[in-house]
ZAVEXVEX-231901 format. One line per 2 residues: their letters; for each residue x, y, z of N, C-alpha, C. Coordinates in nm, 2 decimals, m for minus. Layout:
REM ZAVEXVEX-231901
A> X Y Z X Y Z X Y Z | ...
REM end
This chain:
REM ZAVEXVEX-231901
XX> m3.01 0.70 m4.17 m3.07 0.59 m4.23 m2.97 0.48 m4.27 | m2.85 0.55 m4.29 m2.74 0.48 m4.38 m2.71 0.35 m4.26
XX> m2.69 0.43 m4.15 m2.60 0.35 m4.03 m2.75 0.23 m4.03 | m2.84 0.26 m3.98 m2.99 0.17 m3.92 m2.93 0.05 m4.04
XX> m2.96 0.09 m4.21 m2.93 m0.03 m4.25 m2.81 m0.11 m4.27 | m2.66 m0.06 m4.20 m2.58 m0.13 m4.13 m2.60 m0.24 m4.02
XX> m2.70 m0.15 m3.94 m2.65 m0.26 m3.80 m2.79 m0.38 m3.83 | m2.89 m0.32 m3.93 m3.01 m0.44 m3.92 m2.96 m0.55 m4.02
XX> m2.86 m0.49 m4.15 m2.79 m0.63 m4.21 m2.64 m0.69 m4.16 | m2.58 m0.63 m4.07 m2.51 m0.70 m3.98 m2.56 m0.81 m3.92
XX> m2.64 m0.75 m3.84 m2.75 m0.85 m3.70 m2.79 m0.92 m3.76 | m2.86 m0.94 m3.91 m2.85 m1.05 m4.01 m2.79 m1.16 m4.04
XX> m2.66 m1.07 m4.13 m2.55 m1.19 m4.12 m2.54 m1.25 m4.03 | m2.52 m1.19 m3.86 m2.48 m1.31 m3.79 m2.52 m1.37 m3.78
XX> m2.70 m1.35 m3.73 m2.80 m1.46 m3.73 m2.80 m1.57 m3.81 | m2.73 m1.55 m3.92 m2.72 m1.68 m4.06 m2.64 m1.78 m3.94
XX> m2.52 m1.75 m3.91 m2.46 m1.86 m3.83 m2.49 m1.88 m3.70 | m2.62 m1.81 m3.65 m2.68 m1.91 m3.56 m2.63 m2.05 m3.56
XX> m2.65 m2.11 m3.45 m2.63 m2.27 m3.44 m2.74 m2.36 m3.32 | m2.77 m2.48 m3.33 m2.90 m2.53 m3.22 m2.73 m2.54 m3.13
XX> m2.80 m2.60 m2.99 m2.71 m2.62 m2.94 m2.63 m2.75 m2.95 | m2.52 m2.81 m2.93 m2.47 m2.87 m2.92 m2.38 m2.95 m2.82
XX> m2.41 m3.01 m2.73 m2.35 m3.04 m2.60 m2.17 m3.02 m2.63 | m2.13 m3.10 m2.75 m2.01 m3.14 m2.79 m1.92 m3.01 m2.80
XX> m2.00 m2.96 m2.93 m1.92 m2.84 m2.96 m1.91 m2.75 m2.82 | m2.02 m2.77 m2.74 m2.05 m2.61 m2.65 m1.87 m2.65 m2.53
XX> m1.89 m2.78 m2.50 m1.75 m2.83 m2.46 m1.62 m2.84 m2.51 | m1.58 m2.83 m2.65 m1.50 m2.86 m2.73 m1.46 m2.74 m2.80
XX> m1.56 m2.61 m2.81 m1.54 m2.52 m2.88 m1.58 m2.38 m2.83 | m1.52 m2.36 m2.68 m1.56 m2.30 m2.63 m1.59 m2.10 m2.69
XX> m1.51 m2.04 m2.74 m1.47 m1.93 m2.83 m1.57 m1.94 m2.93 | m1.68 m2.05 m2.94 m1.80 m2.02 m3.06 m1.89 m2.07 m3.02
XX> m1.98 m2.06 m2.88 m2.01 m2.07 m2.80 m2.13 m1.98 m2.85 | m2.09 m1.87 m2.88 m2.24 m1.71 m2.88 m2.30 m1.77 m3.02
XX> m2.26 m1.87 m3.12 m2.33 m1.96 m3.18 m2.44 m1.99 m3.16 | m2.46 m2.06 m3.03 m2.56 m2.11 m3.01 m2.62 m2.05 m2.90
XX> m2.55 m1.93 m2.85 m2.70 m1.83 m2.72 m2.84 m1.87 m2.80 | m2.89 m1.81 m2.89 m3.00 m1.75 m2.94 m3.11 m1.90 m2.92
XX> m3.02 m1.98 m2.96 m3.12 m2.11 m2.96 m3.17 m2.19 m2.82 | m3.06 m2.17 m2.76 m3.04 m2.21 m2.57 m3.20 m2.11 m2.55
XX> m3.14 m2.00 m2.55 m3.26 m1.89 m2.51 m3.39 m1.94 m2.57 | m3.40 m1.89 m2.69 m3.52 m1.93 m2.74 m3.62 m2.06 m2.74
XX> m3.54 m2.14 m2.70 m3.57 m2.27 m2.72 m3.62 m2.34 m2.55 | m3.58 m2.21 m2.46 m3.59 m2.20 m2.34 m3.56 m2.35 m2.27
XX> m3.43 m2.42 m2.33 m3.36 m2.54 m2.31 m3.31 m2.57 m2.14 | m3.30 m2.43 m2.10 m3.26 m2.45 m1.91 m3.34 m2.42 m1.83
XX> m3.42 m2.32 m1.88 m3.56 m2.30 m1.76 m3.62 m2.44 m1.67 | m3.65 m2.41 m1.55 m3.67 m2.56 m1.46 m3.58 m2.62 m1.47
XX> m3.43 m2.65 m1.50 m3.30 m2.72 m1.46 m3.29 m2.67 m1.32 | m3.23 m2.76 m1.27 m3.12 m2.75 m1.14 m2.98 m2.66 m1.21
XX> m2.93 m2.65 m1.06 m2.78 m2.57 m1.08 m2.72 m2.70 m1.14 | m2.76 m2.85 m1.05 m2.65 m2.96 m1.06 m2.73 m2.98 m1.22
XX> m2.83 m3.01 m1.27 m2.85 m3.04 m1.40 m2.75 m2.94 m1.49 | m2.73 m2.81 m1.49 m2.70 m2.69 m1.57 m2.55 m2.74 m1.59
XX> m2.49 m2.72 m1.43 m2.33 m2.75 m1.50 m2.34 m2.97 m1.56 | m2.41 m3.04 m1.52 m2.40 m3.12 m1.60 m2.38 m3.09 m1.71
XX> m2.51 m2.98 m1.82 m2.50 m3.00 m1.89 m2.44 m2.90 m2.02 | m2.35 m2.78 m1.93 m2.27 m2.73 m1.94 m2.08 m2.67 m1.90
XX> m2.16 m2.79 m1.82 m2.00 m2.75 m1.73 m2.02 m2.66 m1.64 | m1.92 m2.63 m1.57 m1.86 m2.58 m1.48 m1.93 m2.40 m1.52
XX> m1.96 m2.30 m1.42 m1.91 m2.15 m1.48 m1.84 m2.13 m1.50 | m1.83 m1.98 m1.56 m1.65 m1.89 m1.56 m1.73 m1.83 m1.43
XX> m1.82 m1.81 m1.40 m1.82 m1.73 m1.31 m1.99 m1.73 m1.21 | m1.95 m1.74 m1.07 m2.08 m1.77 m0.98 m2.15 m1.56 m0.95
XX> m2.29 m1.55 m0.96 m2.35 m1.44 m0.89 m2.45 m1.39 m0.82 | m2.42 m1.35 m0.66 m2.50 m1.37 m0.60 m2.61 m1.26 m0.56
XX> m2.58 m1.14 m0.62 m2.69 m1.02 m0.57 m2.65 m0.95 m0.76 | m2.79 m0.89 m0.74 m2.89 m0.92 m0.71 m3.01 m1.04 m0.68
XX> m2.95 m1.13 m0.80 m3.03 m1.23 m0.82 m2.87 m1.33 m0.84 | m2.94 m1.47 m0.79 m2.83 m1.58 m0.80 m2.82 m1.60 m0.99
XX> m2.72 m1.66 m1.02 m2.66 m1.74 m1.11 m2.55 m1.74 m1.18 | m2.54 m1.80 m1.26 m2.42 m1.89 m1.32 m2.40 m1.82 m1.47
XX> m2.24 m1.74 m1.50 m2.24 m1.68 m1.61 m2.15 m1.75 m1.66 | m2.18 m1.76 m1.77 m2.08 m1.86 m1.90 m2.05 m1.74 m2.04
XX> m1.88 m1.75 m2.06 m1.79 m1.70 m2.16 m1.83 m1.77 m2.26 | m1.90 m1.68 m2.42 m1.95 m1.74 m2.50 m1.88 m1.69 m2.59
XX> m1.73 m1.64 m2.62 m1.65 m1.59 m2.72 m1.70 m1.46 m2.74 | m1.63 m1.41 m2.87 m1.67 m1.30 m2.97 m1.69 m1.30 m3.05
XX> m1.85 m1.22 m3.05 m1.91 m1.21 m3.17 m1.86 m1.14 m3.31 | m1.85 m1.20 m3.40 m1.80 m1.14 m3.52 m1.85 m1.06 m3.56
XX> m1.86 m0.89 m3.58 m1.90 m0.76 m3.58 m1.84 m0.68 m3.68 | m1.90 m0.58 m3.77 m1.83 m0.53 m3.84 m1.78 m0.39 m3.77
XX> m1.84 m0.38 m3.66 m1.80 m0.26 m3.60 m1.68 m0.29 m3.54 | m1.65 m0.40 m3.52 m1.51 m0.47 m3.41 m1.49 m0.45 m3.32
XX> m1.57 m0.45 m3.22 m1.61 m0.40 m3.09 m1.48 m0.55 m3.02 | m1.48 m0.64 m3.03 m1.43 m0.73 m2.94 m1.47 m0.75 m2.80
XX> m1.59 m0.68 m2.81 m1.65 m0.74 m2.66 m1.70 m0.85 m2.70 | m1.69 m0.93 m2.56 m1.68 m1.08 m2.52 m1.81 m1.10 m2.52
XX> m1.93 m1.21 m2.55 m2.03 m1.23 m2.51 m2.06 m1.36 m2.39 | m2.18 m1.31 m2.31 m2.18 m1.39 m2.17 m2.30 m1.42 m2.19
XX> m2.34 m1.53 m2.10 m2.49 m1.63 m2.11 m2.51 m1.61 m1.96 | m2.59 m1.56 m1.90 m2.68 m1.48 m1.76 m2.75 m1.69 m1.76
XX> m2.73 m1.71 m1.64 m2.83 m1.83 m1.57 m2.88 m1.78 m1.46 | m2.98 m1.76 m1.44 m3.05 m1.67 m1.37 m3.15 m1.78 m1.29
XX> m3.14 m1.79 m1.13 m3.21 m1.91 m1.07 m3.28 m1.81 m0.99 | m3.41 m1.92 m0.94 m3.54 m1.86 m0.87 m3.60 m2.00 m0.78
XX> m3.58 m1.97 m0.65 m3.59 m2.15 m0.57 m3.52 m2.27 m0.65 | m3.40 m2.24 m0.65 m3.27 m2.33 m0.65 m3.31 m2.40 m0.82
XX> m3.40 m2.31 m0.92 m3.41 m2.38 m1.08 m3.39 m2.21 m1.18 | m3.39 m2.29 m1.28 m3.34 m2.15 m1.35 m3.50 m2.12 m1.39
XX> m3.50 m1.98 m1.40 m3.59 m1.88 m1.37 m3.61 m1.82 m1.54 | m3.46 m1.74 m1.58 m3.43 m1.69 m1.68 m3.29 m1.70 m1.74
XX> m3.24 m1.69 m1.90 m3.17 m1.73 m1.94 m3.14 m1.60 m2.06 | m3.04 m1.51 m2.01 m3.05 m1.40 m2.09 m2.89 m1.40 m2.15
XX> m2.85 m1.30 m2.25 m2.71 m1.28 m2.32 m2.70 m1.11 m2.28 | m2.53 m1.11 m2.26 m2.48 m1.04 m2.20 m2.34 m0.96 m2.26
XX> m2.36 m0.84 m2.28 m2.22 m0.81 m2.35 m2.12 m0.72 m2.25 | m2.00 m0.77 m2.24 m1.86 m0.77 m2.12 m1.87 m0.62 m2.18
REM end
């Protein structure tokens, strides 16, 4: 019971520093980037983009994937954890007839 109410006031805290997205910072500040997953996602901000709209409006990938499913993975830093895991968080761009399909988060 002890642990459960660890990780659901963790996943809390971090939630506080959510952030909307930000073209600027997401370019400028790349290491606080998992900032703003939750709102990209939710806000379903890339769905129907092009690839060429996407990196417009993100840049470039860290990295291109082509099987199973195409897309475009983006390095969103580390999430600040009390467990201290230092795994890296990744943003999945997931395309379906050359537009994004799905937009999911990803832990390295």
């Amino acid at each position: 019971m002890f642990l459960l109410v660890v990780v659901v006031s963790s996943k809390l805290l971090i939630s506080i520093f959510d952030e909307r997205f930000d073209k600027a910072k997401w370019h400028n500040k790349p290491l606080e980037r998992y900032q703003m997953v939750h709102d990209i996602i939710e806000s379903r901000l890339l769905i129907g983009k092009t690839k060429g709209d996407i990196i417009s409006l993100l840049g470039q990938p860290n990295s291109v994937v082509s099987k199973p499913k195409r897309g475009f993975v983006y390095k969103l830093g580390t999430e600040p954890s009390f467990f201290n895991t230092e795994e890296e968080v990744k943003m999945l761009v997931i395309f379906q007839n050359e537009k994004v399909s799905k937009v999911t988060e990803a832990i390295d």
